[in-house]
C-alpha positions in Angstrom: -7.8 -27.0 -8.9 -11.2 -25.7 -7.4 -11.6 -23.0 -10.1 -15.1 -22.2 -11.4 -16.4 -25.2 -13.8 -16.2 -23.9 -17.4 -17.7 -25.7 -20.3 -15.2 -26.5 -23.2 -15.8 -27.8 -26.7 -13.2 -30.4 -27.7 -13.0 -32.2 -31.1 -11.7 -36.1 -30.8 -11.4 -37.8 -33.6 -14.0 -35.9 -35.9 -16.2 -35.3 -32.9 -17.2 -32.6 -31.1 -17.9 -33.0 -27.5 -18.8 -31.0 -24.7 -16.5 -31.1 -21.9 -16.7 -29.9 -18.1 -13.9 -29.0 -16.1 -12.2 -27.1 -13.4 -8.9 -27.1 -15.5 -6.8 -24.5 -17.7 -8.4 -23.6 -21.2 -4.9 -24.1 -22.5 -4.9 -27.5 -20.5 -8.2 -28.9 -21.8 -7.3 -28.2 -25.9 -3.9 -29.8 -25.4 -5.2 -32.6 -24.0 -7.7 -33.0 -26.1 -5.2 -32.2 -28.8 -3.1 -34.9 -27.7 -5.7 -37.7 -27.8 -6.9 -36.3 -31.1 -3.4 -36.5 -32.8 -2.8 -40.0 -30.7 -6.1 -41.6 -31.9 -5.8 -40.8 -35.7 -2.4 -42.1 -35.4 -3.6 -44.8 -33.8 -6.2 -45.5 -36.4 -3.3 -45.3 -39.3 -1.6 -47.7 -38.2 -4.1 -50.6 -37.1 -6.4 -49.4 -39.8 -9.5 -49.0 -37.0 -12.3 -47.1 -37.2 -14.3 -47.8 -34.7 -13.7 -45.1 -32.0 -14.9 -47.3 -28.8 -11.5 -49.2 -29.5 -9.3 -46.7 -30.4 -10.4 -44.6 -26.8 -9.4 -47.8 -25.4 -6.3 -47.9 -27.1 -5.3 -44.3 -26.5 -6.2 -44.9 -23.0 -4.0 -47.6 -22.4 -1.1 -45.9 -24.4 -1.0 -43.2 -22.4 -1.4 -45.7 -19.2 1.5 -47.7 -20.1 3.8 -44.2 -21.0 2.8 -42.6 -17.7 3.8 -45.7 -15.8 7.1 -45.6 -17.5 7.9 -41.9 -17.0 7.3 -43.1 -12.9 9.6 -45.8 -13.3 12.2 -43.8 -14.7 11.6 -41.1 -12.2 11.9 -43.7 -9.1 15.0 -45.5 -10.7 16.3 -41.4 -11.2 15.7 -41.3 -6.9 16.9 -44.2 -6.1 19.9 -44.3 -8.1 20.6 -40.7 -6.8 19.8 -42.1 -3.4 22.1 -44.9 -3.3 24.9 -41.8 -4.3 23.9 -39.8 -1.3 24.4 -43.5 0.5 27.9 -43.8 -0.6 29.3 -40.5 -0.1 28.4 -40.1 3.5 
C-alpha cells in the first residue's frame, strides 16, 4: 500500500497483540475482528482451547473460503466467456 507503518493494538481471542502494518486502521480492526469472532466460534464448536490450533484452524478456514470465492469467480469468467463464444 506503501503508506507510513502504523502500530495497531488488536485483541484475538482474549489477547492483545501489537500489530505492524502499512494497511487501513479500519482494515486492520476488521480483520482482526473477523479472526476474533471466527476463532471463538471455532472454539464453541470443537470445544478447543488451545489457541496454537485454533490460529491454525482459522487459517485454514479462511484458506479453503478464499479458494472457493476464486473458483466461483473463474467458473463466473468462463461461463460468461463461453457466452461471448457463442454469440459471435
Amino acid at each position: 500500500m506503501n503508506s507510513p507503518l502504523r502500530k495497531y493494538k488488536v485483541s484475538l481471542f482474549g489477547e492483545v497483540y501489537d500489530l505492524v502494518s502499512d494497511e487501513s486502521e479500519g482494515l486492520i480492526l476488521n480483520s482482526a475482528s473477523m479472526v476474533d469472532s471466527l476463532m471463538k466460534n471455532i472454539a464453541q464448536q470443537s470445544r478447543c482451547t488451545d489457541t496454537k490450533r485454533l490460529a491454525l484452524l482459522v487459517a485454514l478456514h479462511l484458506a479453503q473460503q478464499q479458494l472457493s470465492d476464486q473458483s466461483k469467480l473463474l467458473s463466473l469468467i468462463d461461463d460468461e466467456l463461453k457466452l461471448e463464444s457463442s454469440l459471435s
